[in-house]
N, C-alpha and C positions, 0 to 999 in steps of 0.2 A: 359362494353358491354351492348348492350340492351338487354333488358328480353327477356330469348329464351324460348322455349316451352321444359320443363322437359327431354322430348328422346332428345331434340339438345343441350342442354345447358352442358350435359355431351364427348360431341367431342373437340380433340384432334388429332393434327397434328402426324402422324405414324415416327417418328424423331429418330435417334439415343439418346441412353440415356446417363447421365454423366455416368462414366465410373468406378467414387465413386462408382455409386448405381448396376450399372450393374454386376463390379467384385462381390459387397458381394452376391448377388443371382449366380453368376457362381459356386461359390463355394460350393452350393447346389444345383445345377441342376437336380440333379436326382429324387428331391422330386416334387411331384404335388402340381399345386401352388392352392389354396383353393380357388383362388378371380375369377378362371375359369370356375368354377363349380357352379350351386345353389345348396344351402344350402339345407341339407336335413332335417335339421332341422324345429321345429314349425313354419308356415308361414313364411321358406327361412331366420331364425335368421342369423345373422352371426356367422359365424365357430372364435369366437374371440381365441379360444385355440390353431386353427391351423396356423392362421397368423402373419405371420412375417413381419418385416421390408420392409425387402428386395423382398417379394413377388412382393411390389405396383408396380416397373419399370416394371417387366417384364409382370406383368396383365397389366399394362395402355398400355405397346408395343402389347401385342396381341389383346386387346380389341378393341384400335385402327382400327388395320387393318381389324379384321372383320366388324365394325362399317361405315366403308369409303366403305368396298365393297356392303351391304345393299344401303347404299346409292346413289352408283354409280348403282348401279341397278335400283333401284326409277329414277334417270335423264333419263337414254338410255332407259326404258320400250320404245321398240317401240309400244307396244299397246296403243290406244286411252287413254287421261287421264280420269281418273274413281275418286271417290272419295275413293273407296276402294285401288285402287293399288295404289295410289299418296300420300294423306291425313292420312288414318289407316293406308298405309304402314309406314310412317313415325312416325309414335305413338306405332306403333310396335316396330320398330328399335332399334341398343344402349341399349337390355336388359343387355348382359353384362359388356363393358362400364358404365352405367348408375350405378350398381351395384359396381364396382371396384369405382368410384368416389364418390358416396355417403360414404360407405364404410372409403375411404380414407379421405375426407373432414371433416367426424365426428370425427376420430380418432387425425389429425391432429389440428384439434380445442380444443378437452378434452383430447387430453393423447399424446402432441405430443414430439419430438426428434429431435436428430440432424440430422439424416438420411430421418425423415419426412419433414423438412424443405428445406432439400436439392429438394429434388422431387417438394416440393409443389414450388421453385421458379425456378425450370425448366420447368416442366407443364405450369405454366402461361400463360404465352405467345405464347404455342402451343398450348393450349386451347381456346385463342383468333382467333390464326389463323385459325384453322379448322372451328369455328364458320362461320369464316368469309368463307370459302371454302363453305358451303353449302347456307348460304342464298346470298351471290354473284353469285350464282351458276348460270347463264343463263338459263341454260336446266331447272332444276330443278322450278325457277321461272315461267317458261313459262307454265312448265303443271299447276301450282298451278294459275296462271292466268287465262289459258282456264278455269280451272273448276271455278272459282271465276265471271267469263263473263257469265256463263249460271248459277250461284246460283241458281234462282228462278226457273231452270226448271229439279231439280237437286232430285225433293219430297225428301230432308231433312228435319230430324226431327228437332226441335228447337237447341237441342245441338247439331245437327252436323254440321248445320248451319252455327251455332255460333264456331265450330271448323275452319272450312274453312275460314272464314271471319279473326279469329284468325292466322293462316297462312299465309294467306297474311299480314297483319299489320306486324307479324316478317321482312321478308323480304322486305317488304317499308323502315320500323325504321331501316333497319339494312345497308339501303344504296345500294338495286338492280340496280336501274334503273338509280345509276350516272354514268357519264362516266368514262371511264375504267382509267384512271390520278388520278379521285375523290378517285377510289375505290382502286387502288398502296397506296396511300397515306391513306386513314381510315384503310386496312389494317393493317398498320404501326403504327400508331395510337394506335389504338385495343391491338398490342402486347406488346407496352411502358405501355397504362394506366396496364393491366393485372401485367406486373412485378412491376411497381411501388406502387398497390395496396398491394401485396403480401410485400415486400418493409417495406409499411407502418406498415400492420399488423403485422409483426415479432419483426419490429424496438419498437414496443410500448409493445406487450407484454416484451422482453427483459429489457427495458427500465425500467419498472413497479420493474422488479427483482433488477437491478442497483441503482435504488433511491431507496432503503430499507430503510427508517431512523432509523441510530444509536445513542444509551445514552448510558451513562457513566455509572449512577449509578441510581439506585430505586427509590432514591426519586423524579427523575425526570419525573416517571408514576406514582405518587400518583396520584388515584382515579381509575385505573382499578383495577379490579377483581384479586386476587392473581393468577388464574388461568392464565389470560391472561399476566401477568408477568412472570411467569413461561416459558409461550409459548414464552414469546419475548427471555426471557435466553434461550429457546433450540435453538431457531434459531439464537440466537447469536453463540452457540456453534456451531452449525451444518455449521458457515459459517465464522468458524478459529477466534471468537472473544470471548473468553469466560471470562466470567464476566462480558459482555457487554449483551444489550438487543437490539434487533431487531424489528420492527413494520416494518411490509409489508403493503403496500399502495394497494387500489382495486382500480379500474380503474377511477371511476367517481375525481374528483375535489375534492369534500369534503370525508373525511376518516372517519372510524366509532370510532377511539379512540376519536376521536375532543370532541364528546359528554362527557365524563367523563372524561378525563385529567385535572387534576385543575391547572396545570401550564400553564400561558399565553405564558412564553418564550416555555416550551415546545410543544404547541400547533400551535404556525408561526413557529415553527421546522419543524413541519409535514406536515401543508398547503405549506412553502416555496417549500419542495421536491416534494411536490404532482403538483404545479402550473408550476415547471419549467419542467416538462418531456416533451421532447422531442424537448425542445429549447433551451438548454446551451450548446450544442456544442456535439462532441465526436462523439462513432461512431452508435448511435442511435437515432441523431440530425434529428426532421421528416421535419423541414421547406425546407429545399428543395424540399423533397418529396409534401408536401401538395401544395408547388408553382407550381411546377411541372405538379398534378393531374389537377389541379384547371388550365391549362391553355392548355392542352392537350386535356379536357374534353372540352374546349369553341371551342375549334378549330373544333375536333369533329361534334361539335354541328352545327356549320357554314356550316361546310361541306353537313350536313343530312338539311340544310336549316332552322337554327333553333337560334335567334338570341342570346340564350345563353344555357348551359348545364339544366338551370332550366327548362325551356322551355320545350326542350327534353323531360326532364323526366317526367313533368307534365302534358304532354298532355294523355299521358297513365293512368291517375290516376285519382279518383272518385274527387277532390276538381277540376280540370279540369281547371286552367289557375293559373301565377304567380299573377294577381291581385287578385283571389279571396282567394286565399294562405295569400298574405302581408296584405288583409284587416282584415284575420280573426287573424292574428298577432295583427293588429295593436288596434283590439276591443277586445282584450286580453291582449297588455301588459300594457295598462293607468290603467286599475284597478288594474292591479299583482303588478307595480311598487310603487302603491300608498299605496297600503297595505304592501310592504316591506318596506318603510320609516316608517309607522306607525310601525310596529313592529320594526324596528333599534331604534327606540326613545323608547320603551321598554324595550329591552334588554343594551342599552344606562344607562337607570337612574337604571338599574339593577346593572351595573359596576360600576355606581355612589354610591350607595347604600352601597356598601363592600370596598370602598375607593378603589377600585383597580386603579385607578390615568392613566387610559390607554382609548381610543378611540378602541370603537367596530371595529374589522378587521375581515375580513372573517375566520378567525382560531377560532373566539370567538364564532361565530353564534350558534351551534348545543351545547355548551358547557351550553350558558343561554337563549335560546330558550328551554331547559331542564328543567331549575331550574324554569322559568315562568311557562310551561309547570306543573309543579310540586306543585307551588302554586299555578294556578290557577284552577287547576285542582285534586287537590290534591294527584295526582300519577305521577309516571315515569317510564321507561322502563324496570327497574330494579323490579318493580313491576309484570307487563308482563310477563316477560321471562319464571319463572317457568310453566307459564302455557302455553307456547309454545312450547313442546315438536315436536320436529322433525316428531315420529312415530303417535302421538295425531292428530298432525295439516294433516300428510298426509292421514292417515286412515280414521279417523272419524271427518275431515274435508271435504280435499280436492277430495277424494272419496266417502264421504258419500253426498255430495252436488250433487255429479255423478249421486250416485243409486237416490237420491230423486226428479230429474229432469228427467233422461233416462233411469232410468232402469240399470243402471248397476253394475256391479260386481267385484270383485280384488280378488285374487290370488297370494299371492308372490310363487316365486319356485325357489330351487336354485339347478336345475339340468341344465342350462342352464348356458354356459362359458361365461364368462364378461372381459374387456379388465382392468379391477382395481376392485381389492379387495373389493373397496366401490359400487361400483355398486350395483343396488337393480336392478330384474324383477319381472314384475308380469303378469298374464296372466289377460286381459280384458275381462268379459263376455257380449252377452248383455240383454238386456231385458228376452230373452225367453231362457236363458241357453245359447246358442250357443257361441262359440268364435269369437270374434269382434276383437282383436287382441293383440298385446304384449306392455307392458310401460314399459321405462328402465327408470330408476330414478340414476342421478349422481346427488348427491346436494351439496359436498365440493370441498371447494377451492384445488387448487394445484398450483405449480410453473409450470407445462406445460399445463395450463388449462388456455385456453384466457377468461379476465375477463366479469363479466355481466352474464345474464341468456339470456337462447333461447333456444326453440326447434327446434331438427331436424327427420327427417324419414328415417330411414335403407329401408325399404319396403313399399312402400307411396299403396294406394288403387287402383288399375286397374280395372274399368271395362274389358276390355277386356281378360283379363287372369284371373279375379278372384283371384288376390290376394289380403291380407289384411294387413293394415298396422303395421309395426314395429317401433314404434315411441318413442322417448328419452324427457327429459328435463334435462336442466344443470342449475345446479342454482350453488353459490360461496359461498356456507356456511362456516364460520370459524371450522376445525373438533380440538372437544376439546379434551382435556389431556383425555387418556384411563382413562377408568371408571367414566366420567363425562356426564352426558343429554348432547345431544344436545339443546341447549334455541334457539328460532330464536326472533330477534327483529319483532316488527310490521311490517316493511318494508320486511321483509322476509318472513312472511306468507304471505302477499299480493301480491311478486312476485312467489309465491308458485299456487296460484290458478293462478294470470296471465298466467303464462308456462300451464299451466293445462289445460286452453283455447283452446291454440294451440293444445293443444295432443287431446282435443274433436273436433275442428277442421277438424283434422287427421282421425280420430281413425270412429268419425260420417260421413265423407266423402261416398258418394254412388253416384259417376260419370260415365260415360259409358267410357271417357278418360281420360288416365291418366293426359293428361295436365291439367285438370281440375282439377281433386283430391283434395283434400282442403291441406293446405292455396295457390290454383292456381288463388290467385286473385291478382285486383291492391295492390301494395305493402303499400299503405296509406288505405286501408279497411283490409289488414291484424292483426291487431293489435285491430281490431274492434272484434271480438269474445273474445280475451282475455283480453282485456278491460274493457268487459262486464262480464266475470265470476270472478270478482274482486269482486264484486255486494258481494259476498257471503263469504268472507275473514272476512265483518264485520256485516253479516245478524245476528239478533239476535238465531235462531235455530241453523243456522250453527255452529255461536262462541260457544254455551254453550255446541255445542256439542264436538268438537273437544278441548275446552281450558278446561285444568283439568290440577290440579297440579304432576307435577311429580314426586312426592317425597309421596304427602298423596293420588293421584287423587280426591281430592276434586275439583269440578267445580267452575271456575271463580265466583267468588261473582257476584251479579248484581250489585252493590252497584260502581264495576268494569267495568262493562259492560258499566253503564252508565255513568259514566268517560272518557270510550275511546269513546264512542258514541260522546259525548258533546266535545270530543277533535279532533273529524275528521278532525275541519276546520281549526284548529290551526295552524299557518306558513304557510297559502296559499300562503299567499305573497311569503316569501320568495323561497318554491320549484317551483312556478308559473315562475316565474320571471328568476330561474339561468335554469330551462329548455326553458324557449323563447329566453334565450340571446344565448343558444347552438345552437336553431335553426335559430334563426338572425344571427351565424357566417355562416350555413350551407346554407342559400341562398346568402348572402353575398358573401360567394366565390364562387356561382355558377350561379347569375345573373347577370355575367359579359360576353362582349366579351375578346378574350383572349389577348390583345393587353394592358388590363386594369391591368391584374391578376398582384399583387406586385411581386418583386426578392423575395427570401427564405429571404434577411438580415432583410426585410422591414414586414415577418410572423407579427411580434408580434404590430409593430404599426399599420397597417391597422386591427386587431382584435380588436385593441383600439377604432379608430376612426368607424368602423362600429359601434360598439354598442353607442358609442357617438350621434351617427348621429338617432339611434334609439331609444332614450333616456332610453337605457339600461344601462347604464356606471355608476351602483352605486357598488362602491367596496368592503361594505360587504356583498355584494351577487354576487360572480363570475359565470360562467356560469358554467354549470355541464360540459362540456368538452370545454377545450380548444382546438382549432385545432389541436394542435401536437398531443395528444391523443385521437381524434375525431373518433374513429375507424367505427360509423357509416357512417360517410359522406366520409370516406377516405380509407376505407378498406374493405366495403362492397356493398352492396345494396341499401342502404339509404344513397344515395349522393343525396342533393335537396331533400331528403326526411322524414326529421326529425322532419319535422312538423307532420307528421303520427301520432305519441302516441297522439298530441292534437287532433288530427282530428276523429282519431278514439275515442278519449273520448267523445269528441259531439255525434259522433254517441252512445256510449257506456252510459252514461248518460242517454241522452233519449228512448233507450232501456229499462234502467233500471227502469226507471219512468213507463213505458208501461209496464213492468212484475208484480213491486207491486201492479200495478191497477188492475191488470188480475190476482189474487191469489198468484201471489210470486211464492214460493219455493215446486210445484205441477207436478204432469205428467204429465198434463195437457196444461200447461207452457212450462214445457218441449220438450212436441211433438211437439207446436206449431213451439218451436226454432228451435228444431231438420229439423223438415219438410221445412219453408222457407229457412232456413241459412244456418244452418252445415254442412246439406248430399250437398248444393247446388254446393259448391267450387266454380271453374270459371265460371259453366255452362250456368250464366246467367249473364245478368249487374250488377254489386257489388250494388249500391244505389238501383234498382229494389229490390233486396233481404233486403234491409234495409225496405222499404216499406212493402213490402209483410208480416216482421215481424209486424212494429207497427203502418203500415196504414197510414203515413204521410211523411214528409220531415224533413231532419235534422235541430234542435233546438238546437241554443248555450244555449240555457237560463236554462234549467238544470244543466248544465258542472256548469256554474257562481254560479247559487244556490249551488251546491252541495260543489264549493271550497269556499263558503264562500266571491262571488267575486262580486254579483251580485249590482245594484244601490242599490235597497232597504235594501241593508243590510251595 
C-alpha cells in the first residue's frame, strides 16, 4: 500500500471474523477485553498481563466500527471544510484502532502464535480495503481539496501547512481521482498485494525454523564454543533428535557459526541450507509469492501512472528518482567489487597456505576473513566478546552515550507486565528530571520472533493529546546456557546503538501531529538517525566506557581498542558488495513493467542474470538476502527501498564528520542534533533537516573514506 498517515494506516474493513478466532473469545465473553480501554498505566503501557490471544478479533471488530463512524462523520460534515474539522479531525481519529494494531503488530512480530497468524492473515486484506475506503473516498477528498485550493489563505503554521499538503499527496498516491474501473481494480490489487505480503512473511519466518541444520556427531562443529554445542544438543533434543546437534540459521545469507566451524564440508552444510530457503519447493516455497508481489506491484504502479513500482516509491523519498538511486549504486559498487576480489585473493592464498586443496566458496568467507583478520590484526572476535557484556554495552554504553549528548536518564523497573519473561523496561528521564518516556528492550532470539533487529512504538508522541512515547527495540541475540554473560559480537553492539537511534528518534520526537512524530519521515531518511548513532558504538569514550571484562571488569586494553579501530575497514569489500547485490535484486524486481516480471519457475535465474548484468555475480560474496528470504522488499515497507541503509549512511557519515568537527560527544552537539533532527520527525522536508544539521548537502565521499573505499586509498 502507499504510505498512509499513522491515524489511517491502522483502518480496517468492519468484516465478519474467522470463526477459529471468534469462537475462542466467545468462550470468554463476559470478561472485558483490555485492547478497548486505555491503559491506565505509565504513559498508556500496555496491559500485557491482561491480554490475550483471543482478545485481538473482537478489539479489531469494535475498533473498526467505531473508527468508520469518526470517519463517515468527517466526509457528511455538512459544515464548511475547516482545517480543524477535516485535517485535526482526521489526526484525531483511530485512537483506538490505532492502539489495538500497533498493539497487535508488535506482538505478532516478537512473540507470535498460531492464533496470531491466523488474524494477522485475515486482517490483511481488510486492512487494504478499508485504506482504500477512505482515501477513495469522494466526499472525503473533496473537503481535503477545497481546503488544499485556498492553503495560502488558510494563516497556517509551517507544520500545519505541511500537514495538509501531506493529506493531499496520500490520497493523490493512493489513486482518488482515477476513474471509478481504475479504482474496482487497485482496490483488488491492494487486498492480493496485503495477503501475499503477509504470505511471504510467515512463509520465511517458518521456513528459517524448517531448514535447521542437522550433524551427526561433534566432531563436525569443532571450533565452536563448548557452549554453543551444548546449545545445538538441546535443541537437538528439544526437536525429537537427541544425540544429534542442531544450528538454527538467522535470517541474513551468511550464518554466524560460518566464522568459527573448521569444517569446510561442514560449513557448505550450513550456507547450502541457508542459500536454498525458500526456493526448493514444499509448502514454504516464496517464488511464487515474490513473482507474484513483483508483478501485482508493477501493475499497480501503471495504474497510479507510474512506469514501474520503483518509480512509485521513489518519488516520495529524499534520493527522489530511479536514476539518481542506480547512479549512486553504480559509484558504489566498482570500488566494493574491486576490493572483494582483492580480498578473495587473500583469503584464496590463505586456503592455499594450509593445503586445504579447495577454491574459496561463500561458506569459507567469514571463517578466513577471521584468521586474516586475526593476523593482521592481531586479534579476533573471540578476544571481544568478554568485554561485550549485554548489561555493560546497554548501560554504560548505549545509555550513557544518551545522558552525554541529551541529557538523559534510565531506570529499569520491573513493576510493569512484559509479554516474555526476557523483556527488560526502563523508565526514560530527560534532561531536567521529567519523564520523557518508557524503552522496552527484547534483545534474544526466539523461534516466534521474526529475524533482524527494529524498532517499533506501543505509544508514539502526540502533540495533540500530550502523550508520550512507549517505545521497544528487538534485536536477535543468541540467549546463552543459564548462568552464562551474555557476549555480543561487534556486529551486535553496533546494531545495539543502531535500534537505539530509532528509540531517540522516538523518544526526542516533539511534533504538534502525530503523523509527524518521529520516525514520520521518508522511509530512505529513516535509517539516517540510527545510522548516525552508530558514530558511538566505536567512539573512543564511549568504548572504554561501556567495554569492561566481565568476569574481572577490567577495561578493554587500549592496546585493544586500537586493533579494532585499525580493523574498522577490514572486509569493506566484501560486506559492501553482498549488501548492493541485495539491493540490485530489490530494484531489479521492481523496475520493471509487469508484463516483464519472470514466472515463480524462472525466481532463481532471473536473480542470476540481474546481478550478472550489474557486474555483481561474484560467488563468493552472495548477496545478504536472497529474494525468497528478502523480507524487506517482500514483506514489508522497504520494497524499492533497500537502498535506504546506503543512502542514509551518506547522510550518516557526513553527519558524523560534522559532529567530530563540532566537539564530538557534548550537549552542546547534542542540542544541536536534538533541535534540527530528532524533535523535528516529518514536520519538515527530511534533506532540509539534514542541512539545518550540518549546513551543507549530502557527500558520498565520507561514506567511501570511512569504508575504506575511496580512490585514494
Amino acid at each position: 500500500m502507499p504510505s498512509l498517515p499513522k491515524t489511517l494506516r491502522h483502518l480496517f474493513v468492519a468484516a465478519s471474523l474467522p470463526a477459529l478466532v471468534g469462537a475462542t473469545y466467545a468462550a470468554d465473553a463476559p470478561r472485558a477485553n483490555p485492547l478497548l480501554v486505555e491503559s491506565t498505566l505509565p504513559l498508556h503501557y500496555p496491559r500485557f498481563d491482561q491480554i490475550r490471544d483471543a482478545d485481538f478479533a473482537p478489539a479489531f471488530a469494535h475498533a473498526m466500527a467505531e473508527h468508520r463512524k469518526e470517519i463517515a462523520a468527517i466526509a457528511s460534515n455538512r459544515a464548511k471544510p475547516t482545517f480543524d474539522n477535516t485535517i485535526v479531525a482526521m489526526e484525531r481519529a483511530g485512537r483506538t484502532l490505532g492502539r489495538v494494531r500497533d498493539i497487535f503488530d508488535n506482538l505478532a512480530s516478537a512473540n507470535t502464535d498460531p492464533v496470531l497468524d491466523e488474524v494477522q492473515r485475515t486482517m490483511a486484506p481488510r486492512l487494504a480495503a478499508h485504506d482504500d475506503a477512505v482515501l477513495l473516498d469522494p466526499k472525503l477528498f473533496a473537503r481535503v481539496e477545497a481546503l488544499y485550493a485556498r492553503r495560502d489563505a488558510l494563516g497556517l503554521d509551517p507544520e500545519s501547512a505541511r500537514l495538509l499538503w501531506r493529506y493531499r499527496q496520500d490520497f493523490v498516491r493512493a489513486g482518488t481521482r482515477l476513474p471509478e474501473a481504475s479504482k474496482a481494480r487497485l482496490r483488488a490489487l491492494n487486498a492480493e498485494l496485503a495477503s501475499l505480503q503477509i504470505a511471504f512473511e510467515q512463509n520465511t519466518l517458518k521456513e528459517r525454523g524448517a531448514s535447521a541444520v542437522v550433524f551427526d556427531t561433534r566432531a563436525e562443529l569443532a571450533g565452536l564454543p563448548d557452549a554453543d554445542i551444548q546449545a545445538a544438543a538441546d535443541a537437538a533434543a528439544k526437536a525429537g533428535k537427541p544425540g544429534r546437534f542442531v544450528i538454527d540459521l538467522v535470517n541474513t545469507t551468511t550464518q554466524p557459526v560460518l566464522v568459527l566451524l573448521t569444517s569446510h564440508e561442514s560449513r557448505m552444510k550450513v550456507m547450502a541450507a541457508s542459500l536454498a530457503r525458500g526456493s526448493r519447493g514444499g509448502p514454504f516455497d516464496n517464488r511464487a509469492v515474490v513473482a507474484s508481489l513483483a508483478r501485482k506491484r508493477a501493475e499497480r504502479a501503471a495504474l497510479l501512472g507510474y512506469p514501474d513500482h520503483a518509480s512509485f516509491q521513489l518519488a516520495e523519498q529524499t534520493i527522489g528518482s530511479e536514476a539518481t538511486m542506480n547512479k549512486l549504486l553504480a559509484d558504489l559498487a566498482t570500488p566494493a567489487v574491486i576490493n572483494a576480489h582483492k580480498e578473495a585473493a587473500q583469503l584464496q592464498a590463505a586456503i592455499d597456505a594450509e593445503h586445504g586443496g579447495f577454491q574459496l566458496q561463500a561458506a569459507d568467507w567469514d571463517f578466513y576473513a577471521e584468521k586474516l583478520r586475526k593476523s593482521r590484526y592481531a586479534f579476533d572476535e573471540s578476544q571481544l566478546k568478554p568485554y561485550y557484556e549485554l548489561d555493560h554495552v546497554l548501560m554504560d554504553g548505549v545509555f550513557y552515550a544518551a545522558n552525554r549528548l541529551y541529557g538523559l536518564t534510565f531506570k529499569e523497573r520491573h513493576d510493569l507486565p512484559v509479554y516474555q519473561s526476557d523483556v527488560r523496561v526502563f523508565d526514560v528521564f530527560d534532561q531536567d528530571g521529567t519523564p520523557l518516556a518508557i524503552f522496552i528492550g527484547d534483545y534474544y532470539a526466539r523461534g516466534n520472533k521474526k529475524g533482524g533487529a527494529w524498532m517499533n512504538e506501543y505509544v508514539e508522541q502526540d502533540g495533540l493529546t500530550g502523550d508520550k512515547p512507549v517505545i521497544a527495540n528487538h534485536l536477535n541475540i543468541p540467549k546463552p546456557p543459564a548462568g552464562e554473560p551474555t557476549l555480543l559480537t561487534q556486529d551486535e553492539v553496533t546494531t545495539a546503538f543502531h535500534e537505539f537511534g530509532h528509540a531517540l528518534h522516538g523518544m526526542l520526537s516533539r511534533t504538534k501531529y502525530p503523523r509527524f512524530s518521529s520516525p514520520g519521515v521518508p522511509r530512505d531518511f529513516v535509517e539516517y538517525p540510527s545510522q548516525f548513532n552508530e558514530m558511538w558504538a566505536t567512539h573512543p569514550e564511549v568504548l572504554k566506557h561501556f567495554a569492561r571484562h566481565w568476569k574481572t571488569g577490567k577495561t578493554i586494553p587500549q592496546a585493544l581498542v586500537d586493533k579494532v579501530q585499525a580493523a574498522d575497514r577490514f572486509n569493506q569489500g566484501y560486506l559492501m558488495t553482498a549488501y548492493l547485490s541485495a539491493t540490485l535484486l530489490d530494484q531489479a524486481w521492481h523496475q520493471m513493467p509487469a508484463a516483464k516480471v519472470p514466472a515463480a519457475a524462472d525466481v532463481v535465474s532471473f536473480e542470476a542474470e540481474a546481478l550478472h548484468r550489474a557486474g555483481l555475480d561474484f560467488a563468493p560474496v552472495p548477496p545478504r538476502y536472497r529474494s525468497t528470504y528478502f523480507s524487506h522488499a517482500f514483506a514489508g515497507d522497504y520494497s524499492a527501498g533497500y537502498y535506504s541503509y546506503i543512502w542514509s549512511e551518506v547522510l550518516a557519515a557526513d553527519s558524523s564528520d560534522w559532529v567530530l568537527a563540532h566537539g564530538g560527544l557534548t550537549r552542546e552537539v547534542g542540542d544541536r542534533i536534538r533541535a534540527t533532527l530528532l524533535s523535528r520527525g516529518g514536520s519538515a522536508d527530511a534533506l532540509s533537516l539534514f542541512h539545518d544539521l550540518t549546513g551543507g548537502a549530502p557527500d558520498v565521499g565520507p561514506l567511501l573514506k570511512k569504508r575504506g573505499l575511496a580512490a585514494s586509498e
